[in-house]
C-alpha positions as CSV (number, residue, x, y, z in Angstrom):
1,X,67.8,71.2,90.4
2,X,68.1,67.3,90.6
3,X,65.0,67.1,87.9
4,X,67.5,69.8,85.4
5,X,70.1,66.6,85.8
6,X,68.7,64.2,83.5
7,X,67.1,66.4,81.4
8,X,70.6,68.3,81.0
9,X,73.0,64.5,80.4
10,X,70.1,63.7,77.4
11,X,70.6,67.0,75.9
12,X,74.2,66.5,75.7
13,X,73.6,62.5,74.8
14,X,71.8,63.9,72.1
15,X,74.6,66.3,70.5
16,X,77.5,64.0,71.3
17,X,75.4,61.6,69.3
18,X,74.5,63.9,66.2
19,X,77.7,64.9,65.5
20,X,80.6,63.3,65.0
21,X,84.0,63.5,62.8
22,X,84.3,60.5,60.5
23,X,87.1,59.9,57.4
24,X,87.3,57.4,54.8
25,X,89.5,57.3,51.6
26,X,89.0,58.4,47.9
27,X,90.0,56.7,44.8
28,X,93.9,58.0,45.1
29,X,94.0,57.0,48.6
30,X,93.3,60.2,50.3
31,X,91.8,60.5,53.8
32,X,88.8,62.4,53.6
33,X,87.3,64.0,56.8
34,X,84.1,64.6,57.4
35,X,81.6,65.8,60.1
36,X,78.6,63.7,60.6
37,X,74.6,64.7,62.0
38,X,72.8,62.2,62.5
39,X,69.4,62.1,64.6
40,X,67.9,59.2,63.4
41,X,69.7,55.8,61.8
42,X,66.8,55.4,59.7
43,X,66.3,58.8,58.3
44,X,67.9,59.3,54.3
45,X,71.1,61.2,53.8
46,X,72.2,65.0,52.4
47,X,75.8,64.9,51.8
48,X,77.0,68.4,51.9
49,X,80.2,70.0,50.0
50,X,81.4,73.4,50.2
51,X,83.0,76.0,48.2
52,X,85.9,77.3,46.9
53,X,88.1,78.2,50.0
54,X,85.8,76.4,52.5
55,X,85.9,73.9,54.6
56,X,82.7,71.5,56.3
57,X,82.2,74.6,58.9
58,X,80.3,76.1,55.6
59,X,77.5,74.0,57.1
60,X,77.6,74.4,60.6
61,X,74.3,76.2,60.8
62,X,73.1,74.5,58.2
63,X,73.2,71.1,58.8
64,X,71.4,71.2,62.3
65,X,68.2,72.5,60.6
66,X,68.1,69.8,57.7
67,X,68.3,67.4,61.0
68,X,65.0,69.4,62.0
69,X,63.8,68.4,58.2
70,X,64.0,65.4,59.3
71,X,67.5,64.4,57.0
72,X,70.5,63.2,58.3
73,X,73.6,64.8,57.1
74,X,77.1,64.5,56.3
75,X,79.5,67.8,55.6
76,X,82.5,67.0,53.5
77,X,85.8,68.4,53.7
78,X,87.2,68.6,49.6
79,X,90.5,68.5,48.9
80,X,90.4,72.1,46.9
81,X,89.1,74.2,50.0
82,X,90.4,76.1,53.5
83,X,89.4,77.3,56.5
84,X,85.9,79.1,57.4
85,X,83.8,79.4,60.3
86,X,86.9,78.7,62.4
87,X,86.8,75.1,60.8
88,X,89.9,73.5,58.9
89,X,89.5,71.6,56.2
90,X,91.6,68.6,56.8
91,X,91.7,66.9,53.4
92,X,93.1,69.9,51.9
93,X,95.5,70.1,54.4
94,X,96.3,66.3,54.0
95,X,96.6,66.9,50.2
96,X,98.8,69.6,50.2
97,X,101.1,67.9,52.4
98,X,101.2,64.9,49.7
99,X,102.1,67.0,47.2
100,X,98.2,65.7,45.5
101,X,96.7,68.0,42.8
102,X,94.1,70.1,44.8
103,X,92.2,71.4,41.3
104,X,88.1,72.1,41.8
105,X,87.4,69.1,39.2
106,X,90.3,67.1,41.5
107,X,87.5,66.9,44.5
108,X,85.3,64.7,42.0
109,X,87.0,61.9,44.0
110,X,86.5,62.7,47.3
111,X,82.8,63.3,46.9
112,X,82.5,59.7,44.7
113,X,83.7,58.3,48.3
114,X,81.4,60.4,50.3
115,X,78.4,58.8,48.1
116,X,79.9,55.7,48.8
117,X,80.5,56.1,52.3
118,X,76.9,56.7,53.2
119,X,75.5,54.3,50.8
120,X,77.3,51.5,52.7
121,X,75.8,53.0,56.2
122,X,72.2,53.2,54.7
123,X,71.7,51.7,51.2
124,X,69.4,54.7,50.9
125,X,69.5,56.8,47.5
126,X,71.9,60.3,49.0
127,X,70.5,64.0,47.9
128,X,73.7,66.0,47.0
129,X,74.1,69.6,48.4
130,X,76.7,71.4,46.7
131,X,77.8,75.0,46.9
132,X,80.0,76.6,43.9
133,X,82.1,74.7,42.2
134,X,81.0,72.2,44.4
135,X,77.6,72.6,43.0
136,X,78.3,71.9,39.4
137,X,80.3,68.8,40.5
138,X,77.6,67.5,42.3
139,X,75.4,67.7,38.7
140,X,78.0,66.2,37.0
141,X,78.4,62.8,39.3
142,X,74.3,62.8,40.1
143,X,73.5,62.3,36.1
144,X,72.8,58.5,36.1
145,X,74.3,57.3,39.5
146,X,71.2,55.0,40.6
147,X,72.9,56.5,44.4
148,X,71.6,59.7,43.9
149,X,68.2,60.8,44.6
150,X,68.4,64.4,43.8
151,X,70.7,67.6,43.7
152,X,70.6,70.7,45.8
153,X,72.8,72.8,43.6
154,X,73.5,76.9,44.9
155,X,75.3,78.9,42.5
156,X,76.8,76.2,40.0
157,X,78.7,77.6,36.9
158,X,81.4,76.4,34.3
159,X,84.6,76.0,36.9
160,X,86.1,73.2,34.8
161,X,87.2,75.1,31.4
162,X,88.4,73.9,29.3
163,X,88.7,70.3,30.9
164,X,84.6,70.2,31.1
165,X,81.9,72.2,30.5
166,X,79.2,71.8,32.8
167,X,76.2,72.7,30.6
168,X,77.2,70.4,28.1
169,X,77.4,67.6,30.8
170,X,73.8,68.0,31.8
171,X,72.4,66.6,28.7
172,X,70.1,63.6,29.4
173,X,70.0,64.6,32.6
174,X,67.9,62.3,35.1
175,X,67.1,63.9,38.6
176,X,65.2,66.6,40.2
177,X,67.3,69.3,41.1
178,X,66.6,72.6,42.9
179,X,69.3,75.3,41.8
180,X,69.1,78.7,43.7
181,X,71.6,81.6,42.7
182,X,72.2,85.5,43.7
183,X,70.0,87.7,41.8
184,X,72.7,88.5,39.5
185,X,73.6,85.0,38.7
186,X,69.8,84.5,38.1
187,X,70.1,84.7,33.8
188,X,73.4,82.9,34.0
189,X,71.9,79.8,35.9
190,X,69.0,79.9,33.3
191,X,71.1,79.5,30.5
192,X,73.5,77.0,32.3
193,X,70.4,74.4,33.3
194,X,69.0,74.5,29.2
195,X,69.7,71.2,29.0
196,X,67.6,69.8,31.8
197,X,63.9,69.6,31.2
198,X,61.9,71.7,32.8
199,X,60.2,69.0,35.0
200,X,63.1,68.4,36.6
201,X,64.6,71.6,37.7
202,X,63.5,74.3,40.5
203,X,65.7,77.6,39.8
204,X,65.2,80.1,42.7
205,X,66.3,83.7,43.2
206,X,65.4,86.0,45.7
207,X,63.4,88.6,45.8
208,X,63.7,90.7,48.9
209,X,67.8,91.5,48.0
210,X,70.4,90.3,46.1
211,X,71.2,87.2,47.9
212,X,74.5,85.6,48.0
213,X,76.9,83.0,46.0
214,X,77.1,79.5,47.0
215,X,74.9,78.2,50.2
216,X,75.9,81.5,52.5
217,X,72.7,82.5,51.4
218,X,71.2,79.9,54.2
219,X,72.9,81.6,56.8
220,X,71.1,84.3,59.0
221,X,73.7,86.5,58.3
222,X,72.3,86.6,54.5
223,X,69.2,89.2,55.0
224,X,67.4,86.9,52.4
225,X,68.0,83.4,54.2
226,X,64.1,82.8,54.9
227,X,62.9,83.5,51.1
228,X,65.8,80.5,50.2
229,X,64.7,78.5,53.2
230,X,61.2,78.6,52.4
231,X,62.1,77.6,48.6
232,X,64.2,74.9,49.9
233,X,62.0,73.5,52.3
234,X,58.9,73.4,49.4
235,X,61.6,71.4,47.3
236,X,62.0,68.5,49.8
237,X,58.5,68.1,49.6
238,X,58.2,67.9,46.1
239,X,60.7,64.9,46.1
């Protein structure tokens, strides 16, 4: 039993250390909470936004296996959002009680300060992971930023109408980006990524089931979480 001791205090050494709530402050002064995982200083960043409704407990599950992947990770609470998972999304609830606009295209500034935030702890190029409307965002503020590496983009679609349209933003577009959908958002997404060349872009749809919207579809509760994991995991090696 006095061997389990140690063994039991560096297991939860090791949790307390890769995860941890941070904040820091968009453009309009917001806080912005976020949950970091980290297992290794050293290791590159995915910064993680959720979906409509969500909150960072969209990533719960996730975010421990991109740590296995060998990425360190940092799950961003948006100002348009709620609760899931049993996890409150505390910007949202900050920005409703100071009377801030809490549009989809509004979180734009929130995730510029999440790019920023972990550029300043690494100086390492960031992959974006969004979900949703989260998703196309994350195309639109990757297109030239010399912080971005890539973009992880499930389910992205025209959110912003009339204030933006996505596809049209994605002209000259500059990174590699892996986009994986539903099976019924499959011809949508093709006709949304036209304007990025071919080189660039992964699309992915499943082919055991339907899938789901957004990045549910890496959750175990999605029957077809292992066809997107494998697609996923053959993406990170590409770049």
């Amino acid at each position: 039993m006095k061997k389990l001791i140690p063994v039991l205090l560096l297991f939860i050494c090791y949790n307390l250390k890769a995860q941890e709530i941070v904040t820091f402050n968009a453009s309009d002064g917001l806080t912005v909470t976020a949950t970091i995982y980290e297992a290794n200083e050293t290791s590159p960043y995915i910064i993680l936004f959720h979906q409509a409704g969500y909150s960072k407990g969209e990533y719960k599950e996730t975010a421990v296996k991109l740590l296995k992947l060998g990425y360190n990770c940092l799950a961003v609470d948006l100002r348009s959002g709620g609760e899931v998972n049993f996890v409150q999304n505390e910007t949202a609830n900050l920005a409703k009680q100071k009377g801030l606009s809490a549009k989809y295209i509004d979180a734009e500034k929130d995730m510029t300060a999440a790019i920023e935030y972990v550029w300043n702890k690494s100086k390492k190029q960031v992959i974006l992971f969004g979900s949703s409307y989260s998703a196309s965002l994350s195309l639109y503020i990757a297109k030239g930023n010399s912080k971005v590496k890539a973009v992880i983009a499930f389910s992205p679609g025209e959110y912003f109408k009339p204030d933006m349209i996505i596809k049209d933003q994605l002209i000259n577009f500059d990174k590699q980006v892996f986009v994986a959908c539903s099976q019924r958002e499959f011809s949508y997404m093709a006709d949304l990524l036209t304007n990025i060349p071919d080189k660039l872009k992964t699309v992915f749809k499943p082919q055991e089931g339907p899938g789901e919207h957004g990045s549910k579809c890496l959750w175990k509760s999605c029957p077809t979480s292992k066809e997107y994991w494998l697609a996923l995991s053959m993406f990170f090696k590409k770049i």
